[in-house]
TIZASE-782269 format. One record per residue (C-alpha): residue number from 1; chain; residue in one letter; x, y, z negated. Coordinates in Angstrom, 3 decimals. Each point is the difference from the previous one (the first is absolute). Last residue first. Layout:
// TIZASE-782269
{i->NUM	ch->A	aa->A	east->X	north->Y	up->Z}
...
This chain:
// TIZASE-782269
{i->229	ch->A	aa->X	east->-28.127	north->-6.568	up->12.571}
{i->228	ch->A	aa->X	east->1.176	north->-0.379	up->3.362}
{i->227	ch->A	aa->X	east->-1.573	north->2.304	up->2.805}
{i->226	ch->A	aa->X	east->-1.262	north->-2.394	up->3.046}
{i->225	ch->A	aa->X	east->0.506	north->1.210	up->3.226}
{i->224	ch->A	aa->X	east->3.190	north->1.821	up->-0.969}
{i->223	ch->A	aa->X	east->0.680	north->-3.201	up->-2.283}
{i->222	ch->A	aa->X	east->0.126	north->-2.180	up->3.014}
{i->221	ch->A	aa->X	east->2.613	north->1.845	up->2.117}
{i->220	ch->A	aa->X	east->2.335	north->0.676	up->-2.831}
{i->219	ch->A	aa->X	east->-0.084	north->-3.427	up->-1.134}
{i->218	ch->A	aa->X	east->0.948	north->-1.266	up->3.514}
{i->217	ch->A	aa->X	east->2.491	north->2.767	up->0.479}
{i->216	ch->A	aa->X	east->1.719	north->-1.456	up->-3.457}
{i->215	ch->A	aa->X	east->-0.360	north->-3.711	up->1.134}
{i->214	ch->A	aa->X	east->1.830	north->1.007	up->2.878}
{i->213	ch->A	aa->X	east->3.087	north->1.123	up->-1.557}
{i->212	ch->A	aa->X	east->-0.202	north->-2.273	up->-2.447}
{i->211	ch->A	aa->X	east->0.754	north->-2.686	up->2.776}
{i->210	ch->A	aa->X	east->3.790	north->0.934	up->0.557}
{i->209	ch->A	aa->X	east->0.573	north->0.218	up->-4.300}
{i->208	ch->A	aa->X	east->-1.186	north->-3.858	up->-0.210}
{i->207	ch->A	aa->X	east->-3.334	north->-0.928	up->-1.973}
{i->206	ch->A	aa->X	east->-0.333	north->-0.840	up->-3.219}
{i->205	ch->A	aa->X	east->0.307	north->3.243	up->-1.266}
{i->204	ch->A	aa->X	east->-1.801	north->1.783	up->2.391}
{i->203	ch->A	aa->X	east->-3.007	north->-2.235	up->-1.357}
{i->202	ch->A	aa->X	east->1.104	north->1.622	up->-3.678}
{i->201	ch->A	aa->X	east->-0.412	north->3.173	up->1.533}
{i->200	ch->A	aa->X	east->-3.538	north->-0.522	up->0.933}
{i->199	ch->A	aa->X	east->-1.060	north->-0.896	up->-3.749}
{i->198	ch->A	aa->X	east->2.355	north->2.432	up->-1.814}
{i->197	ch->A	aa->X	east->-2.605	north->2.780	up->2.144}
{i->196	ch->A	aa->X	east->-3.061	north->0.567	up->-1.736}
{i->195	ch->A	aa->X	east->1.953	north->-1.255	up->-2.971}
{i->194	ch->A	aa->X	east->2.254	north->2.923	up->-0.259}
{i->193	ch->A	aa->X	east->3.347	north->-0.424	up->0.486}
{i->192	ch->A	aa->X	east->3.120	north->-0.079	up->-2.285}
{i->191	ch->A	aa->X	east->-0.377	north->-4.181	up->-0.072}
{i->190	ch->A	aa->X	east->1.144	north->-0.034	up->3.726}
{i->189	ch->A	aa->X	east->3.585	north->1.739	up->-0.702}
{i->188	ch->A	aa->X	east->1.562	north->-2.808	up->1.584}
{i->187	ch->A	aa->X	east->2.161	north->2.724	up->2.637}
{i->186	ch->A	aa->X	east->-1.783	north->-1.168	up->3.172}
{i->185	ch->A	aa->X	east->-3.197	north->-1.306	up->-1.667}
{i->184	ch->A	aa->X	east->-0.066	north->3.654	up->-0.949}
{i->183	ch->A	aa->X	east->0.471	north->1.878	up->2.602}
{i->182	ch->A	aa->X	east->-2.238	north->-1.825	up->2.155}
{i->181	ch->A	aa->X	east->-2.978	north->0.029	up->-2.803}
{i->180	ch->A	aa->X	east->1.093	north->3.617	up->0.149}
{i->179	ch->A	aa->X	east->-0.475	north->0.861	up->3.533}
{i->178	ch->A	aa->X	east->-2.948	north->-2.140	up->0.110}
{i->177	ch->A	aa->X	east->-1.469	north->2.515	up->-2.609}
{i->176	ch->A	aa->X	east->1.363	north->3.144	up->1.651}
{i->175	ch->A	aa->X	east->-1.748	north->-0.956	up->3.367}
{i->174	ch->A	aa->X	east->-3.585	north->-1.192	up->-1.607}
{i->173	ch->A	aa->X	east->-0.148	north->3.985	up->-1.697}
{i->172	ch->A	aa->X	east->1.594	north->0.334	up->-3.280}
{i->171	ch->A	aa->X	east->-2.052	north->2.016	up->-2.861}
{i->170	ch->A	aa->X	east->2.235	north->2.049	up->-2.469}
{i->169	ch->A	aa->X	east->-0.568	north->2.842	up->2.488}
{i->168	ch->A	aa->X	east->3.177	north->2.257	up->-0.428}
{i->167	ch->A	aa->X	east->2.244	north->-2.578	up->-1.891}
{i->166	ch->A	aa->X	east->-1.249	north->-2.740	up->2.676}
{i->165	ch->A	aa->X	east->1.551	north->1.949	up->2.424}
{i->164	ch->A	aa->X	east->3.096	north->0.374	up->-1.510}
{i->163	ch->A	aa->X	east->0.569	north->-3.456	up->-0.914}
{i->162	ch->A	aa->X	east->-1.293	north->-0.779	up->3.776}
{i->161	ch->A	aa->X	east->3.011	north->2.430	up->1.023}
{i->160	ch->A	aa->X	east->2.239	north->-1.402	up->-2.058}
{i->159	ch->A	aa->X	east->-0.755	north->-3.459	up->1.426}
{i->158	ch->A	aa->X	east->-0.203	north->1.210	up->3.519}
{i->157	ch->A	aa->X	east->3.663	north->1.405	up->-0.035}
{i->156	ch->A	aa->X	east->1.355	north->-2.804	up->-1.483}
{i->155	ch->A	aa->X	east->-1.177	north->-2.480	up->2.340}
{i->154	ch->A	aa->X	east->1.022	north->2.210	up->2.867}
{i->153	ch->A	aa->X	east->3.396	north->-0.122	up->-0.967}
{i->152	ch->A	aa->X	east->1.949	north->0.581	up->2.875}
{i->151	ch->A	aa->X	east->3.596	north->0.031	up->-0.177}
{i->150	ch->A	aa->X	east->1.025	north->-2.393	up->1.991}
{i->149	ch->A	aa->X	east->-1.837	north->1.482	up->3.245}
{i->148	ch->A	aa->X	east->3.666	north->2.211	up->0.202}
{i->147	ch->A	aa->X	east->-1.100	north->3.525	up->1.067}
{i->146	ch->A	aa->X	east->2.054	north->2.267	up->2.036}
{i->145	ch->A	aa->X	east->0.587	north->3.596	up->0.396}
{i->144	ch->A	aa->X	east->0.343	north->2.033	up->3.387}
{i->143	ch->A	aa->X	east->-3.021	north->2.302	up->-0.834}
{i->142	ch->A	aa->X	east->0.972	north->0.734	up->-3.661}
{i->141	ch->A	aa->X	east->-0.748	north->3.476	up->-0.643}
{i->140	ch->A	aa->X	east->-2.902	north->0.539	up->1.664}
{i->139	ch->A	aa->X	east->-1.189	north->-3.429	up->0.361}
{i->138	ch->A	aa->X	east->-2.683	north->-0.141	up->-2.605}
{i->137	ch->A	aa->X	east->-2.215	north->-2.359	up->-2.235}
{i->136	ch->A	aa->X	east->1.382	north->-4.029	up->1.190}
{i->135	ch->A	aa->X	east->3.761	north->1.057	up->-1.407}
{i->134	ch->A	aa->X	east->-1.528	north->1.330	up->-3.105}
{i->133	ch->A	aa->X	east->-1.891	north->-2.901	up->-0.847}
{i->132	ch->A	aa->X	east->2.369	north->-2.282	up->0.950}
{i->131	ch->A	aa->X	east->2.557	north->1.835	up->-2.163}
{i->130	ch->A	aa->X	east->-2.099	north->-0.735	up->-2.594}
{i->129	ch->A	aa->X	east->-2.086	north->2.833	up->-1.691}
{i->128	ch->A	aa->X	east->-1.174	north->-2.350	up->-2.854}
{i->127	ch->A	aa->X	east->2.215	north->-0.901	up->-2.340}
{i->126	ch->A	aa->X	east->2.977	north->2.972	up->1.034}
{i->125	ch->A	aa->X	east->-2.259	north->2.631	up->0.001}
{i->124	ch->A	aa->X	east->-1.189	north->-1.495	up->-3.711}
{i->123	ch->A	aa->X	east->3.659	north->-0.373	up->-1.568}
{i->122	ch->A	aa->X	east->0.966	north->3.652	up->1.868}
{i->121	ch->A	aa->X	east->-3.104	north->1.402	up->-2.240}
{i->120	ch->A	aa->X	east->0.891	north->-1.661	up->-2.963}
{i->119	ch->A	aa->X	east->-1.773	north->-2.485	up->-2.019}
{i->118	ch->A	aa->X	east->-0.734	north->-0.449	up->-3.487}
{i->117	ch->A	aa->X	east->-1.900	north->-2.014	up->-1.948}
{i->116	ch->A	aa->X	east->-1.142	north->0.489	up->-3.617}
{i->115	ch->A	aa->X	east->-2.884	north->-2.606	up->-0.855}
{i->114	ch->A	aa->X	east->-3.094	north->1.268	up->-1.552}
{i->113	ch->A	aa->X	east->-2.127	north->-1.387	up->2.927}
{i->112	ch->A	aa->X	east->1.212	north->-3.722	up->-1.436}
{i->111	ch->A	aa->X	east->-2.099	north->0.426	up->-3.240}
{i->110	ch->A	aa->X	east->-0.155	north->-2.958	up->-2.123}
{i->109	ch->A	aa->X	east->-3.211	north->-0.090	up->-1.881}
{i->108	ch->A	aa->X	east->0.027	north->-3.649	up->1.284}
{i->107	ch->A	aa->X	east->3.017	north->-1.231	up->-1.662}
{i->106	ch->A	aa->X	east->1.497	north->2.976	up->-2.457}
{i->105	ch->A	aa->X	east->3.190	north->-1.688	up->-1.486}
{i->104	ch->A	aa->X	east->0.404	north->-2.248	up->3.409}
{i->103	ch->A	aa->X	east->-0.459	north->2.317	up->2.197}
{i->102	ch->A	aa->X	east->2.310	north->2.086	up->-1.425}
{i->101	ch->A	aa->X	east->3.231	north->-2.591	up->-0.239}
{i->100	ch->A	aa->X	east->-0.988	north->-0.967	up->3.547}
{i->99	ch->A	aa->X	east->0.234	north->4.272	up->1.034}
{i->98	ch->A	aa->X	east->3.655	north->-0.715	up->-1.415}
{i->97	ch->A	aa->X	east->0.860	north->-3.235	up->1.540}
{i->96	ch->A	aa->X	east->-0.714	north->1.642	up->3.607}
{i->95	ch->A	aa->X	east->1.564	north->3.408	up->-0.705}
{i->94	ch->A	aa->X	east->3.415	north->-2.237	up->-1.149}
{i->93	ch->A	aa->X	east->-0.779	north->-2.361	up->2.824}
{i->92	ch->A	aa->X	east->-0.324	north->3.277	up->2.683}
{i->91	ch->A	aa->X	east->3.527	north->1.096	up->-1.502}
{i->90	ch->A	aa->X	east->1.754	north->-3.351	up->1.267}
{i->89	ch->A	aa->X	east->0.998	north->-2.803	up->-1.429}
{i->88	ch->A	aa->X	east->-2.315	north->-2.388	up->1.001}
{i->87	ch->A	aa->X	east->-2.651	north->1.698	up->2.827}
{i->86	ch->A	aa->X	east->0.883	north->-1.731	up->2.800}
{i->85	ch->A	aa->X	east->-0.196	north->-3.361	up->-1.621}
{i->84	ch->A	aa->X	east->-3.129	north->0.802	up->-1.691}
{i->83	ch->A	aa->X	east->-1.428	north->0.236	up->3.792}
{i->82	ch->A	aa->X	east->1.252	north->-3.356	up->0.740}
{i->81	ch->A	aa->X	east->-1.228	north->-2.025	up->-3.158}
{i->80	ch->A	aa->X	east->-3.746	north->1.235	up->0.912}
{i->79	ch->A	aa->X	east->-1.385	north->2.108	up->-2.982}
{i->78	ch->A	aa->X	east->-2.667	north->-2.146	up->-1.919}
{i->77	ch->A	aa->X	east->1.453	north->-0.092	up->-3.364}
{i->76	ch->A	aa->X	east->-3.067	north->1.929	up->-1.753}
{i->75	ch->A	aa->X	east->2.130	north->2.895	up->-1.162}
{i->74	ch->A	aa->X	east->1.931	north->0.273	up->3.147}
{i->73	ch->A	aa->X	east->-3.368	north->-0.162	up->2.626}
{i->72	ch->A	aa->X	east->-0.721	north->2.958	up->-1.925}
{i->71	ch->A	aa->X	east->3.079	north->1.424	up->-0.187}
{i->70	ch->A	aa->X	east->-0.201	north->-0.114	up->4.417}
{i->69	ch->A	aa->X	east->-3.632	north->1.401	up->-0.017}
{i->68	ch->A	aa->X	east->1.336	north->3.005	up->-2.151}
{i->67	ch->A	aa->X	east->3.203	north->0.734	up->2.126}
{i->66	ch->A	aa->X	east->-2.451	north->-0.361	up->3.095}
{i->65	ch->A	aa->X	east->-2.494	north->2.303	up->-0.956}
{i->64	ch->A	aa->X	east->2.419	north->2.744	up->-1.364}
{i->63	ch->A	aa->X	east->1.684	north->-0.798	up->3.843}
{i->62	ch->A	aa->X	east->-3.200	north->0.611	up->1.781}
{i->61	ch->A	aa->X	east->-1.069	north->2.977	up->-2.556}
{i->60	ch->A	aa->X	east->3.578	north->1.838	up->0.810}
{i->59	ch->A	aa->X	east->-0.234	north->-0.464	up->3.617}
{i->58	ch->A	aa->X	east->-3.707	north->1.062	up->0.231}
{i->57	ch->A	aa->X	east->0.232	north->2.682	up->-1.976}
{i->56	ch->A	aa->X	east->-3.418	north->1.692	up->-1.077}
{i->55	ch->A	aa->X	east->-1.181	north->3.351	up->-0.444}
{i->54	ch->A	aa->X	east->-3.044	north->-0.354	up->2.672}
{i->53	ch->A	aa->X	east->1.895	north->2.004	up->2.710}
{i->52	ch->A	aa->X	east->2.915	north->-2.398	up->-0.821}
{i->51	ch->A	aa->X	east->-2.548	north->-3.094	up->0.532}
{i->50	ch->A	aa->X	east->-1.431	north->1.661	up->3.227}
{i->49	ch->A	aa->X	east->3.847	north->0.702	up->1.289}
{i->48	ch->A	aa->X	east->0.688	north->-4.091	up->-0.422}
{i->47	ch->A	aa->X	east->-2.891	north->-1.067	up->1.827}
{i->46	ch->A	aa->X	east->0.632	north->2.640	up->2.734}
{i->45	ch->A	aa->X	east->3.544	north->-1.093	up->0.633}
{i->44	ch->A	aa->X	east->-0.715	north->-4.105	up->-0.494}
{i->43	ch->A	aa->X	east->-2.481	north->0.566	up->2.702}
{i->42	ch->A	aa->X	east->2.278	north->1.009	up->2.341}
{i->41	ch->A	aa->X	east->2.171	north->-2.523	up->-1.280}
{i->40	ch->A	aa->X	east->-1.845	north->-2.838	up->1.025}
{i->39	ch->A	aa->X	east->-0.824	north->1.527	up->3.499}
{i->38	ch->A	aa->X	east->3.816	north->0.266	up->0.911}
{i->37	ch->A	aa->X	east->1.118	north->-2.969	up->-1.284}
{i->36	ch->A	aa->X	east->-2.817	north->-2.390	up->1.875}
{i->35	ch->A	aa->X	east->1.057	north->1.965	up->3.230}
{i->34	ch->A	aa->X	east->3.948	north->-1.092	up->-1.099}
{i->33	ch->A	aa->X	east->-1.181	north->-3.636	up->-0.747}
{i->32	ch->A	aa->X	east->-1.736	north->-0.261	up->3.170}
{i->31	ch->A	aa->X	east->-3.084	north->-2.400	up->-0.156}
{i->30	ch->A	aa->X	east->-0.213	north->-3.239	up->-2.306}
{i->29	ch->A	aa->X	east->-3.611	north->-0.485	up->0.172}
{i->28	ch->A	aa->X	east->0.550	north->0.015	up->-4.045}
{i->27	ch->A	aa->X	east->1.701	north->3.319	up->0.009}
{i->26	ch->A	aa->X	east->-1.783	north->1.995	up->2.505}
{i->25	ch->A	aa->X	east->-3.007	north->-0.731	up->-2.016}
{i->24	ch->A	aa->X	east->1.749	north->1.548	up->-3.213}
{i->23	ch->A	aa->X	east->0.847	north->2.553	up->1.765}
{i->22	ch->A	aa->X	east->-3.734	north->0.681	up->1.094}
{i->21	ch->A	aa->X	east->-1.186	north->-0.218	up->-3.328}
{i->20	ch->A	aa->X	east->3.385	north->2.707	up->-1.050}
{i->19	ch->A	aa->X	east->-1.399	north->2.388	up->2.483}
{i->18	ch->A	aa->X	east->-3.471	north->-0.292	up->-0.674}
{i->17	ch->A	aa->X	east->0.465	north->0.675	up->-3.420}
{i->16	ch->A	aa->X	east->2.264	north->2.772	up->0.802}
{i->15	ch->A	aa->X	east->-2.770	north->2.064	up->1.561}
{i->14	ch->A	aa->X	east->-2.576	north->-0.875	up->-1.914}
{i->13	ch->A	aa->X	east->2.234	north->1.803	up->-3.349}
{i->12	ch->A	aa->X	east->0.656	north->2.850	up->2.498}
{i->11	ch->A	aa->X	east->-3.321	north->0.631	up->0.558}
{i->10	ch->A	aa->X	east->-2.204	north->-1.248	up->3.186}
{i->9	ch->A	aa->X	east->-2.272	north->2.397	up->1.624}
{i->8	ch->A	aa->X	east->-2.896	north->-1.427	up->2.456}
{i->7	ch->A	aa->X	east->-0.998	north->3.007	up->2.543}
{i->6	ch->A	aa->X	east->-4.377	north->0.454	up->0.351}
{i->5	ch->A	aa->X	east->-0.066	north->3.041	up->-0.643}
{i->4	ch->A	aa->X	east->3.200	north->2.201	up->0.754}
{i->3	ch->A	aa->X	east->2.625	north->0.045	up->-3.146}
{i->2	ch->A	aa->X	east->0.080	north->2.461	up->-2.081}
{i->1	ch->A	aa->X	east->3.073	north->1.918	up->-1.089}
């Protein structure tokens, strides 16, 4: 179908972009956590359909991703104390020490895409179709139900979503990088950035959790005007 002269079209792809930006901006003016839910995971939902269009798994190639990054950080002695602790003894060590055992025999020819993971469909409803998400997406079956605010996870929601994003594009718009600069001064995963960014998040660093907030809209603001890189 053609559109009349003179319309502007925006794709799916647009579409969530601007969705997850304005999340993200939600997020650091600290506006409605449930409105900030609902937008985020709109976007998530198209993201996440492209890549499965495309022949990818998100699910699988976030947690392939993460297994590999965690070995990594295994074989050079740099995983934090606390996340080996929840790890120890269980099958995800055994997984962990093996893909170390590989990555050290091959070093850089190591191939993390060649990693087996599997994930079931009831794992993956269960990840990311919260109840939160369900509860905020219909009434028709559930009109008297309730919602407890304790189990938002907004912060989770965007992350995936930028992860997802970023997996589609590979380039991150201003939002997505102050979204992980505050991610990761959050969870001291700093040193996983790229450069462009390491420098901002390092400020977030040193600064309490309350101000990052507005540090974030601040960086957003002047690197709309003014395009890093």
């Amino acid at each position: 179908m053609t559109a009349p002269k003179g319309v502007v079209q925006i794709n799916k792809i647009a579409a969530a972009q601007r969705q997850l930006d304005s999340a993200i901006r939600m997020f650091f003016q600290r506006e409605d956590e449930l409105a900030i839910h609902t937008v985020a995971a709109a976007a998530f939902g198209v993201l996440r359909d492209i890549l499965k269009k495309r022949g990818r798994h998100f699910t699988k190639d976030l947690f392939r991703a993460g297994m590999v990054n965690i070995a990594k950080q295994y074989v050079a002695g740099t995983i934090p104390s606390d996340k080996k602790a929840m790890f120890e003894g269980t099958r995800v060590m055994a997984i962990i020490e093996r893909l170390a055992e590989e990555i050290r025999a091959h070093g850089d020819a190591f191939d993390g895409s060649s990693v087996n993971v599997t994930v079931t469909e009831s794992h993956e409803h269960k990840l990311w179709l919260s109840r939160v998400t369900v509860f905020l997406k219909h009434a028709d079956r559930d009109a008297e139900d309730l919602l407890s605010a304790d189990v938002l996870d907004n912060e989770k929601i965007l992350m995936a979503t930028c992860a997802a994003y970023i997996e589609v594009m590979k380039q991150p718009t201003p939002e997505i990088m102050a979204y992980f600069a505050f991610w990761s001064a959050k969870n001291d995963q700093v040193d996983d950035l790229a450069e462009e960014v390491q420098q901002f998040a390092r400020k977030l660093q040193a600064t309490n959790e309350s101000a990052r907030y507005g540090l974030c809209a601040k960086y957003i603001r002047q690197n709309k005007s003014s395009p890093v890189g």
